[in-house]
N, CA, C and O atoms as a GROMACS GRO file, in nm:
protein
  440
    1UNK      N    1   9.398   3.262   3.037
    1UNK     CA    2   9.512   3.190   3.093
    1UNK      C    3   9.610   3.157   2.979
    1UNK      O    4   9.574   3.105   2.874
    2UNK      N    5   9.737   3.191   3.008
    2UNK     CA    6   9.855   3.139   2.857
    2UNK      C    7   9.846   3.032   2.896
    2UNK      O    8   9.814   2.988   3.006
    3UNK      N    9   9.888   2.963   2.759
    3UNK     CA   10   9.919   2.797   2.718
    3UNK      C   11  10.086   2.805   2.804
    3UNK      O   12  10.156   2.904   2.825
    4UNK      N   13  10.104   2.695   2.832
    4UNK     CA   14  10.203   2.683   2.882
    4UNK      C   15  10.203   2.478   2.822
    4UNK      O   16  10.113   2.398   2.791
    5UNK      N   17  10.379   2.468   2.833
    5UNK     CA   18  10.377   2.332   2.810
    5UNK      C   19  10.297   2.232   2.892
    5UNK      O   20  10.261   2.124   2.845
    6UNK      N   21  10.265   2.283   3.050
    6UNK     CA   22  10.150   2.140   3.109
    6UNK      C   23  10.016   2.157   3.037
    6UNK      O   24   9.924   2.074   3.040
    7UNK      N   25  10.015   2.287   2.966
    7UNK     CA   26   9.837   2.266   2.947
    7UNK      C   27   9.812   2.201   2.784
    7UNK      O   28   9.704   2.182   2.730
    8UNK      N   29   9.965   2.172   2.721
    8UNK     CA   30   9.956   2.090   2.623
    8UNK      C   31   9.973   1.922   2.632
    8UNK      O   32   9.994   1.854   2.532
    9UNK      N   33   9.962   1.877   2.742
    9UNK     CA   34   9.998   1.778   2.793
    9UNK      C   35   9.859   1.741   2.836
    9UNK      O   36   9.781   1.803   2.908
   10UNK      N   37   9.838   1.554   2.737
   10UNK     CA   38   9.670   1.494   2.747
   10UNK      C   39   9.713   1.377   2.922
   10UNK      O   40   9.803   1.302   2.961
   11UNK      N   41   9.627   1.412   2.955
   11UNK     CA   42   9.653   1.324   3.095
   11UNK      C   43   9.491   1.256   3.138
   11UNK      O   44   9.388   1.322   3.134
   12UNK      N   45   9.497   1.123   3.176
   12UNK     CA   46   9.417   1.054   3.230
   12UNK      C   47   9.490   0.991   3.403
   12UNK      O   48   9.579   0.915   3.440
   13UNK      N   49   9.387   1.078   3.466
   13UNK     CA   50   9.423   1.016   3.596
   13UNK      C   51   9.378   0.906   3.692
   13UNK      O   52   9.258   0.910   3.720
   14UNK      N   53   9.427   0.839   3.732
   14UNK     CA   54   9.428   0.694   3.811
   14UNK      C   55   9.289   0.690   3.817
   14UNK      O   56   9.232   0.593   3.767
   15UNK      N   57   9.210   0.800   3.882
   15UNK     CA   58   9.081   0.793   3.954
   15UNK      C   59   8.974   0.828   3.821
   15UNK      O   60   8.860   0.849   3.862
   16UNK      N   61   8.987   0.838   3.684
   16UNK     CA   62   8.917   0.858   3.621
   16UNK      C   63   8.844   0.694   3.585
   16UNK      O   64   8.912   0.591   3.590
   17UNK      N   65   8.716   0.696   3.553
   17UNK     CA   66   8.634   0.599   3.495
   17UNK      C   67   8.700   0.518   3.369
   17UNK      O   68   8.786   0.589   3.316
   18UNK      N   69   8.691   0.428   3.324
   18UNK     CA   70   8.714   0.358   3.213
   18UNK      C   71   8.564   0.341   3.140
   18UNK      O   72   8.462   0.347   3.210
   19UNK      N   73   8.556   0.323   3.014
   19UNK     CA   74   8.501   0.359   2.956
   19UNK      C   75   8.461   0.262   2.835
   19UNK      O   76   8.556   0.187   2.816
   20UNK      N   77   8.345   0.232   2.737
   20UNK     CA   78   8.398   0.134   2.654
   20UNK      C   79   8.517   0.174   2.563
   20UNK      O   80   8.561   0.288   2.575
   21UNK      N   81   8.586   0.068   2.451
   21UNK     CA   82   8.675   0.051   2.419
   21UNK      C   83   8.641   0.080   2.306
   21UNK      O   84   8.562   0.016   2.236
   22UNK      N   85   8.721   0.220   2.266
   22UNK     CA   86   8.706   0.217   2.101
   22UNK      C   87   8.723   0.088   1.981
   22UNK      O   88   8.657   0.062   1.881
   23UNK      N   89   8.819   0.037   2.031
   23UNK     CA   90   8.869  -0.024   1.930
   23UNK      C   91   8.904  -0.201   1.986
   23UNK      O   92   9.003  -0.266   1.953
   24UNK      N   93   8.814  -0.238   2.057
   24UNK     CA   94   8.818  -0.371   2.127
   24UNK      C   95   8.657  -0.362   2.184
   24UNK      O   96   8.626  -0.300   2.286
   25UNK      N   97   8.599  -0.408   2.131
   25UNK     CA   98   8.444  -0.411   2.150
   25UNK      C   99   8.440  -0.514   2.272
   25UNK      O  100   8.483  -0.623   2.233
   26UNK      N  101   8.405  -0.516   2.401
   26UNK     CA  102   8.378  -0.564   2.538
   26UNK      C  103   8.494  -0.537   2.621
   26UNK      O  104   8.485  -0.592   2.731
   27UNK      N  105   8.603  -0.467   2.603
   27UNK     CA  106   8.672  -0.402   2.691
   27UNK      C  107   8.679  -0.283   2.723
   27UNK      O  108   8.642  -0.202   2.638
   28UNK      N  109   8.723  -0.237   2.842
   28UNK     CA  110   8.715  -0.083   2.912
   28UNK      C  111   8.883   0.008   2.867
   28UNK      O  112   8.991  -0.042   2.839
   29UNK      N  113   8.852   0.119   2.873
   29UNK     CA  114   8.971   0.172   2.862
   29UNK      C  115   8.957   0.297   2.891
   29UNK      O  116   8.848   0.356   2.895
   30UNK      N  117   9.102   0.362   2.922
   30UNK     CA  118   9.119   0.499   2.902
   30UNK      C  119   9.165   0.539   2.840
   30UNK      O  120   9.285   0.524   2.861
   31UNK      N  121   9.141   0.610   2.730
   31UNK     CA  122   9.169   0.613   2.606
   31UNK      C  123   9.286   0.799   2.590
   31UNK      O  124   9.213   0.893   2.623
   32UNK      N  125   9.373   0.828   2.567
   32UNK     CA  126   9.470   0.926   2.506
   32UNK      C  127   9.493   0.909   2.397
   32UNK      O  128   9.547   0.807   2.354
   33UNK      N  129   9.458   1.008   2.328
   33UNK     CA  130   9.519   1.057   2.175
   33UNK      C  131   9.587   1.218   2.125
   33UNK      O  132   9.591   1.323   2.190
   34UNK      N  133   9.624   1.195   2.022
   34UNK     CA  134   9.691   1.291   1.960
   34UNK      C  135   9.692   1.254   1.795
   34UNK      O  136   9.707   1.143   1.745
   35UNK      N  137   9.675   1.353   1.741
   35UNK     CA  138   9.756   1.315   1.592
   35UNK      C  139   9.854   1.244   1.549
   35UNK      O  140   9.868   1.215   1.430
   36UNK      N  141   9.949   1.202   1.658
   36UNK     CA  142  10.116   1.131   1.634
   36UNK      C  143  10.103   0.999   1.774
   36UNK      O  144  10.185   0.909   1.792
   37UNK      N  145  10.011   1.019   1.833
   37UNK     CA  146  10.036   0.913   1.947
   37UNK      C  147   9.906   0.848   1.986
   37UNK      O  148   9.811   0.901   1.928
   38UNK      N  149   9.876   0.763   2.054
   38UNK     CA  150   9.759   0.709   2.116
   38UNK      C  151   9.804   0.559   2.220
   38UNK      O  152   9.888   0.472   2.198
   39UNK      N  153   9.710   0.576   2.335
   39UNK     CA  154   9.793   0.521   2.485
   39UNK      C  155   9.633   0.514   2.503
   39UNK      O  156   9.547   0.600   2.485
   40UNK      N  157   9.622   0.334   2.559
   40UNK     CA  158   9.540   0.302   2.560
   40UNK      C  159   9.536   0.233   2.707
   40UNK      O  160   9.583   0.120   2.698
   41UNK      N  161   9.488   0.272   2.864
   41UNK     CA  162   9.507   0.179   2.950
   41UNK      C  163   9.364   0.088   2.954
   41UNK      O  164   9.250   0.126   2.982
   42UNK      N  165   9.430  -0.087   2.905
   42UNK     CA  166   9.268  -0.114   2.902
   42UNK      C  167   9.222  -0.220   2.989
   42UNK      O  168   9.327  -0.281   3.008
   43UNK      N  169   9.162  -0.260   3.033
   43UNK     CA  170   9.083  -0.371   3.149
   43UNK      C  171   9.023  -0.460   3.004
   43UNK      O  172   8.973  -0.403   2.907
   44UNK      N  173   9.038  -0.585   3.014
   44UNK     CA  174   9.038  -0.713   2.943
   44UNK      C  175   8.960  -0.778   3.066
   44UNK      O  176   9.028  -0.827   3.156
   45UNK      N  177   8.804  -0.782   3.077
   45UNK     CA  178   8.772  -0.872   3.224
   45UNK      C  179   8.726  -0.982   3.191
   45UNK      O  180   8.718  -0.984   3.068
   46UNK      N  181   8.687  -1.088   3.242
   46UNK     CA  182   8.685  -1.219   3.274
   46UNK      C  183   8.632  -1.275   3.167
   46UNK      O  184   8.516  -1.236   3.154
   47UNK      N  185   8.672  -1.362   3.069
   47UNK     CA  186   8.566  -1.422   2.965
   47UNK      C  187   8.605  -1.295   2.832
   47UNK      O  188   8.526  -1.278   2.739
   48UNK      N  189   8.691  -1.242   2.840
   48UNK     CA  190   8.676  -1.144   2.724
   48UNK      C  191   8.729  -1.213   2.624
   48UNK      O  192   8.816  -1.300   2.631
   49UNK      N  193   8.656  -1.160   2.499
   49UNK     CA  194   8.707  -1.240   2.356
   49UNK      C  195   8.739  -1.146   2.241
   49UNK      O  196   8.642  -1.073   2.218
   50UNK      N  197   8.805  -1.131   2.189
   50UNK     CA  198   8.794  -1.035   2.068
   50UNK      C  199   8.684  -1.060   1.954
   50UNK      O  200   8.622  -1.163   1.929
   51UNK      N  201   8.680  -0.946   1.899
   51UNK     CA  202   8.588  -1.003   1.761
   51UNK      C  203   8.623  -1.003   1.703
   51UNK      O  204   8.563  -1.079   1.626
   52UNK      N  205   8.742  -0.945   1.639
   52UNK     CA  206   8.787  -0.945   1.528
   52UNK      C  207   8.947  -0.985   1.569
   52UNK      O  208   8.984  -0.977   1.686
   53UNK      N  209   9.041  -1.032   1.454
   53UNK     CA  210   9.139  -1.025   1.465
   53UNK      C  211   9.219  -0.900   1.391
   53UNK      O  212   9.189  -0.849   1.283
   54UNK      N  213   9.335  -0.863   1.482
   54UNK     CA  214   9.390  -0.740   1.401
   54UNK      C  215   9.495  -0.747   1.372
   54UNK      O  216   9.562  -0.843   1.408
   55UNK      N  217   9.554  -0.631   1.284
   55UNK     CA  218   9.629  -0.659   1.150
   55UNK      C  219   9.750  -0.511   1.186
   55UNK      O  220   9.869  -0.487   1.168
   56UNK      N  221   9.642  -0.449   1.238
   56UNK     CA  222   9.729  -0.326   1.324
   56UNK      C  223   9.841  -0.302   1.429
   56UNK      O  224   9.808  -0.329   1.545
   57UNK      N  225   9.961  -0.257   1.410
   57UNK     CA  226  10.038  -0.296   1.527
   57UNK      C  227  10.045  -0.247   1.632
   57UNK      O  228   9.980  -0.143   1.634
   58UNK      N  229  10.103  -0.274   1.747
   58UNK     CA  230  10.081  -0.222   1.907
   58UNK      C  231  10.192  -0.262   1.994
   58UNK      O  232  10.263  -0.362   1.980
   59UNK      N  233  10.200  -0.165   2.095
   59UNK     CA  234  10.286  -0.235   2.173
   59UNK      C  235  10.220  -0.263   2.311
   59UNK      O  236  10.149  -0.163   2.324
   60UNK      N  237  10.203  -0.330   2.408
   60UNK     CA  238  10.166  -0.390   2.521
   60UNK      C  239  10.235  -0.359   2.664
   60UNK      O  240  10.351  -0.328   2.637
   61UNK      N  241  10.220  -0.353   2.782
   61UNK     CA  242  10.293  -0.374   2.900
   61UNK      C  243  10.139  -0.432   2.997
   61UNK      O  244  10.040  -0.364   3.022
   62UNK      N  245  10.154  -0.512   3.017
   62UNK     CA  246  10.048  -0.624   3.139
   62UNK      C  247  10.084  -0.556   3.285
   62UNK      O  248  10.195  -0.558   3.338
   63UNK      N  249   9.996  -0.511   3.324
   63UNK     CA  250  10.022  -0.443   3.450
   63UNK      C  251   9.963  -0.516   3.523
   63UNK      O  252  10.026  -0.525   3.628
   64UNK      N  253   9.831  -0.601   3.525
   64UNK     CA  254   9.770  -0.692   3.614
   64UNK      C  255   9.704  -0.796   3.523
   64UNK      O  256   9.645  -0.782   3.415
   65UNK      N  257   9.734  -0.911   3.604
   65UNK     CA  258   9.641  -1.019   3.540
   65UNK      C  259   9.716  -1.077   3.424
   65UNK      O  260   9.827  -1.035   3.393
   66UNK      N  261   9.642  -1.195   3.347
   66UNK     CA  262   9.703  -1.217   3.276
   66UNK      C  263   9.588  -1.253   3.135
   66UNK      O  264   9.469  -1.284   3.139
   67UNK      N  265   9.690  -1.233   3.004
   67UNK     CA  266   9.569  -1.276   2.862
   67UNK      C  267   9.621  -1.351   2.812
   67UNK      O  268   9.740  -1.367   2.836
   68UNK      N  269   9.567  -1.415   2.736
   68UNK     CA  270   9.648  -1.507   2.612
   68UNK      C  271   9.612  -1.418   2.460
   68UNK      O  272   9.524  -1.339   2.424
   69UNK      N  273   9.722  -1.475   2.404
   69UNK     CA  274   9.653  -1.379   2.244
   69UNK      C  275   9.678  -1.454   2.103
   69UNK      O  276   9.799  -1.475   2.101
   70UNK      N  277   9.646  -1.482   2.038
   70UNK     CA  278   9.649  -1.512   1.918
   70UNK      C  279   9.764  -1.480   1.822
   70UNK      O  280   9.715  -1.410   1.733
   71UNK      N  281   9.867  -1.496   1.805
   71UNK     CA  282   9.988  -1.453   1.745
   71UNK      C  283   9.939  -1.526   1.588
   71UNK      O  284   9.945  -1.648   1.601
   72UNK      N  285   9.904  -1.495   1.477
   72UNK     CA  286   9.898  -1.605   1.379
   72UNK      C  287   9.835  -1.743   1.399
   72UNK      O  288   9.715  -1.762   1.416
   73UNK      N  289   9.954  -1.864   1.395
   73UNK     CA  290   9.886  -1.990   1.469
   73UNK      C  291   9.949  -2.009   1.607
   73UNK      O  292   9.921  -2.118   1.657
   74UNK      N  293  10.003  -1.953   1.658
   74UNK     CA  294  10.053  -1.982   1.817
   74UNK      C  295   9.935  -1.900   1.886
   74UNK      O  296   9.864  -1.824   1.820
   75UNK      N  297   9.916  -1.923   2.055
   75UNK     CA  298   9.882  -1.899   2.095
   75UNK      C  299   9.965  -1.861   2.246
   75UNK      O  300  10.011  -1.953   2.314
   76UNK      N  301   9.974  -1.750   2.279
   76UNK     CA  302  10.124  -1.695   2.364
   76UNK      C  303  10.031  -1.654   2.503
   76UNK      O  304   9.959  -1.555   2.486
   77UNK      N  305  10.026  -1.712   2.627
   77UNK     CA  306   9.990  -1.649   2.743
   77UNK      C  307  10.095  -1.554   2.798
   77UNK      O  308  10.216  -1.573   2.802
   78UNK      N  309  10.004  -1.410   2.856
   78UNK     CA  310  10.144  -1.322   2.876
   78UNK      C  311  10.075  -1.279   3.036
   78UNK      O  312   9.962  -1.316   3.071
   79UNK      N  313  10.143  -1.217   3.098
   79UNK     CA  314  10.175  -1.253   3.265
   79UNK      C  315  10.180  -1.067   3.341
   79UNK      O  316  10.251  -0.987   3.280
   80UNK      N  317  10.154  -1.051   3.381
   80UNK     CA  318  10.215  -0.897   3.491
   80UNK      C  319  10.328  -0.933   3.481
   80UNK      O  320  10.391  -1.032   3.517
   81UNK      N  321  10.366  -0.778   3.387
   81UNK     CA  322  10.534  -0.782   3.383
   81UNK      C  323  10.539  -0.743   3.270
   81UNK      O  324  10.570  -0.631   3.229
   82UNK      N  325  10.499  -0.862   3.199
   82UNK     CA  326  10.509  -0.886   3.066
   82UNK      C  327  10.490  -0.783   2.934
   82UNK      O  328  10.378  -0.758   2.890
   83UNK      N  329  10.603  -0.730   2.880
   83UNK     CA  330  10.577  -0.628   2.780
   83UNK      C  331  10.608  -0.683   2.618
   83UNK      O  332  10.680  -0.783   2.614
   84UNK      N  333  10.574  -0.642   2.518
   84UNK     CA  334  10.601  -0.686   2.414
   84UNK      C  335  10.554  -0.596   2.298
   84UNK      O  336  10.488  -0.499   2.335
   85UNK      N  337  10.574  -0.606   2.173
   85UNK     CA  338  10.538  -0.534   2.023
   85UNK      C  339  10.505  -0.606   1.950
   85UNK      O  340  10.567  -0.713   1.948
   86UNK      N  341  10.415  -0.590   1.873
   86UNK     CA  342  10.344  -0.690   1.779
   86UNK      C  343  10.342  -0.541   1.666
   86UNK      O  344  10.272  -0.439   1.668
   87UNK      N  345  10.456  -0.591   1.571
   87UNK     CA  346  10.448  -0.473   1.422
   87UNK      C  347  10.318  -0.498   1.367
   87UNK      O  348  10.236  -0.573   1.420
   88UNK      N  349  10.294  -0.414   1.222
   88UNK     CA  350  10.202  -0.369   1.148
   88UNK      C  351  10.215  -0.530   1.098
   88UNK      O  352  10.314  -0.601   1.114
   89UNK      N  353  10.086  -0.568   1.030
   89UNK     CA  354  10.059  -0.674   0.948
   89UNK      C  355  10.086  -0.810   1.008
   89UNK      O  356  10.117  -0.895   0.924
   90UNK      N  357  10.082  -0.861   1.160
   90UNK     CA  358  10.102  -0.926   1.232
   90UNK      C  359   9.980  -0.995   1.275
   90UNK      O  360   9.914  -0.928   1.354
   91UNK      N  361   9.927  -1.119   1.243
   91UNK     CA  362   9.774  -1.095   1.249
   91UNK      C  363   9.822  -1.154   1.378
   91UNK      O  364   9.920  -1.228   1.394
   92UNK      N  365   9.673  -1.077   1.533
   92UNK     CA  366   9.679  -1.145   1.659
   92UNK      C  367   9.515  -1.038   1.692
   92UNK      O  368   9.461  -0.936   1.650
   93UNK      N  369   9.488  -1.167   1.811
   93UNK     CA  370   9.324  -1.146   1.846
   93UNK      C  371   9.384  -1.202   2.016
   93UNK      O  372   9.455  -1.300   2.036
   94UNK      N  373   9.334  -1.114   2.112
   94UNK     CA  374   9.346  -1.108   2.243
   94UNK      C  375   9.219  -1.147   2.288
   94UNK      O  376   9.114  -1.104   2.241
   95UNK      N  377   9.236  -1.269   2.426
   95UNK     CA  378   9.099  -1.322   2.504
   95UNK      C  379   9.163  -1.328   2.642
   95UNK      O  380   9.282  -1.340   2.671
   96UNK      N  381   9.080  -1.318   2.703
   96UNK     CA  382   9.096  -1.343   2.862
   96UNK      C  383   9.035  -1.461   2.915
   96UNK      O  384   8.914  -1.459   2.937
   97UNK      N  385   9.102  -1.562   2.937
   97UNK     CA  386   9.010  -1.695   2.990
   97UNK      C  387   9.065  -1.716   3.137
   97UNK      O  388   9.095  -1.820   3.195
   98UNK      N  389   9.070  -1.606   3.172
   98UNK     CA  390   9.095  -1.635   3.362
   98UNK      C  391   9.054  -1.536   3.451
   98UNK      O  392   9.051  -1.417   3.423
   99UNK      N  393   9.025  -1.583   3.554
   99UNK     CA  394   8.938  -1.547   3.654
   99UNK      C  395   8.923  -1.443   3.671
   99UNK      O  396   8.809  -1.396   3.679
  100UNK      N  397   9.040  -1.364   3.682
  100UNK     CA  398   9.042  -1.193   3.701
  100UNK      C  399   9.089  -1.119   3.566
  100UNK      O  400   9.164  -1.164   3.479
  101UNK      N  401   9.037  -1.017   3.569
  101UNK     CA  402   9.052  -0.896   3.456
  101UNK      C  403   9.166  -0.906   3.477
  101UNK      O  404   9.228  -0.945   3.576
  102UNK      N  405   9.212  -0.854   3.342
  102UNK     CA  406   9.357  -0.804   3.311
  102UNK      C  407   9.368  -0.677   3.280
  102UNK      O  408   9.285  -0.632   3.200
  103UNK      N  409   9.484  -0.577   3.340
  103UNK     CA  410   9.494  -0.422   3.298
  103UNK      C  411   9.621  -0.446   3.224
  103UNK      O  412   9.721  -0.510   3.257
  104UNK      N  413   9.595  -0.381   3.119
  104UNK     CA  414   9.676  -0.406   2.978
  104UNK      C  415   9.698  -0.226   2.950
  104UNK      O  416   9.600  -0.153   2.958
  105UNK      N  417   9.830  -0.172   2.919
  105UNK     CA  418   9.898  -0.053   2.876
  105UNK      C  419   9.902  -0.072   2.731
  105UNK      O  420   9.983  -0.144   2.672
  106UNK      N  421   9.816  -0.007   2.680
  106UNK     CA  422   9.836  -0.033   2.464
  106UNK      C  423   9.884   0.088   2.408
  106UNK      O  424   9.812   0.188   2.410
  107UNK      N  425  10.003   0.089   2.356
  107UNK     CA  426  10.009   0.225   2.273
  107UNK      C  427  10.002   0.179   2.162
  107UNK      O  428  10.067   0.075   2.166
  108UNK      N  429   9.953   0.196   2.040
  108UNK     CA  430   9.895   0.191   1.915
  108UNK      C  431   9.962   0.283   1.825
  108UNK      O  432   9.989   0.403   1.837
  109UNK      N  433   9.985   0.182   1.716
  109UNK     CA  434  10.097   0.270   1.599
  109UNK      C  435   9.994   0.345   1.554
  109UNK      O  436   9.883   0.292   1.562
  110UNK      N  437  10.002   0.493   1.492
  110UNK     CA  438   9.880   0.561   1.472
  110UNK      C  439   9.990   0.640   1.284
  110UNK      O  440   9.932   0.718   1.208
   0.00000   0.00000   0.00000
């Protein structure tokens, strides 16, 4: 079969499983990569805590539910809707202290 541009194209579909989280130890995700990109859709569920805080930057869009996260010394609750960027060297640690999971869109500076 020739390559054609859809068969270079990484796709995760709605109905696929989530999975653990590479890079957030007790959250689920579906994880896309590339050498130049990485798209992370991840489920944050009830009671989730980070372990570590990170230093790495990202950008966010909250599709359900809601998290709070660790910005430095603030602490910022963010909402469905809610999109934002946190640059490189930004220290922040993400928890979920409410009832329902949160589905969180992460693309990750790579």
């Amino acid at each position: 079969m020739a390559e054609t541009n859809l068969t270079k194209v990484h796709i995760s579909r709605g109905d696929e499983k989530a999975t653990p989280d590479k890079a957030s130890t007790g959250a689920l995700s579906r994880w896309l990569e590339t050498d130049k990109q990485r798209l992370r859709v991840v489920t944050y569920p009830t009671g989730y805590e980070a372990d570590h805080v990170c230093y790495d930057g990202h950008s966010f869009y909250i599709t359900e539910g809601s998290i709070k996260m660790e910005v430095g010394e603030e602490v910022v609750e963010w909402k469905e809707g809610d999109a934002f960027i946190i640059p490189d060297d930004v220290p922040h640690r993400v928890f979920n202290p409410f009832a329902s999971d949160a589905k969180v869109i992460v693309v990750d500076n790579v």
